[in-house]
Each structure stands twice: as C-alpha cells, then as structure tokens.
N, C-alpha and C positions, 0 to 999 in steps of 0.2 A: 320633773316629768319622767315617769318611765315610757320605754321603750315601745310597749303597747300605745299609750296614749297619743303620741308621737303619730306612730303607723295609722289609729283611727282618723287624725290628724287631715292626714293627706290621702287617707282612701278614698278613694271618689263612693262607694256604699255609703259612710258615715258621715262626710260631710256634705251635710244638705245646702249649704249656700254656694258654694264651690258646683257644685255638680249642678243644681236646678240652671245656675247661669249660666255655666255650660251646653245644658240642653235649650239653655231660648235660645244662646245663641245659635248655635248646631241647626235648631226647628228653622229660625229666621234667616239663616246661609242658604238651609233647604229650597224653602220657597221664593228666595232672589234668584236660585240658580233654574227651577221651574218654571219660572216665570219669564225669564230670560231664552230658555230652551224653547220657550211656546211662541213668545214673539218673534224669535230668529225663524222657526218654522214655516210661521204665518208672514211673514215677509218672502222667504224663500217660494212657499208656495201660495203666492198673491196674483190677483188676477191680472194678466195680462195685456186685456183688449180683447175687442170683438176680432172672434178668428176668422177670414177669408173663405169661407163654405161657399164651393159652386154647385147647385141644386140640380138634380136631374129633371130635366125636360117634365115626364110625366109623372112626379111625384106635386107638381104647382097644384096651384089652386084649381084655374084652369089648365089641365093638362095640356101639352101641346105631344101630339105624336106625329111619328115620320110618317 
C-alpha cells in the first residue's frame, strides 16, 4: 500500500463508512442532549399551583365599594 492510499484510508472525506457512522452517531448524541435540555427546562419551568391572588374589592362580579 502506498502512502496515499493509507491517508485516503483514514480521512474522514474518503471513507464513507467511518464517517457516515460517525455522523449518526454525532446526529443521535445531538438530539439526546436536546431532548434532555427541553425536559430539564419544562420541569424547571412546571407549573406550580394555583397562586394566592387577593382581588380588589370593585373589580368582583358584584362590585362592592366603600
């Protein structure tokens, strides 16, 4: 084998089996770590509970004023 063929070898350009499986796996690292990133998000920012709002007087149904 010359030295060329060698280098084509291991380029990631020329060899197509090497490198395609490199990009699933690359693509499929991608979308764990997205996917990950979205649910730690939506947990962080997950609803609470009904919040404590005290309503003013004249904004009710039936307003009540002073």
């Amino acid at each position: 084998m010359s030295y060329e063929s060698e280098y084509k070898d291991k380029e990631f350009g020329y060899n197509w089996v090497n490198s395609s499986r490199f990009l699933f796996y690359l693509q499929v690292l991608c979308i764990v770590a997205l996917l990950t990133g979205m649910c730690y998000n939506l947990y962080t920012h997950r609803y609470k509970g009904k919040p404590d709002v005290e309503m003013p007087g004249n904004t009710l149904y039936v307003p009540q004023y002073k």
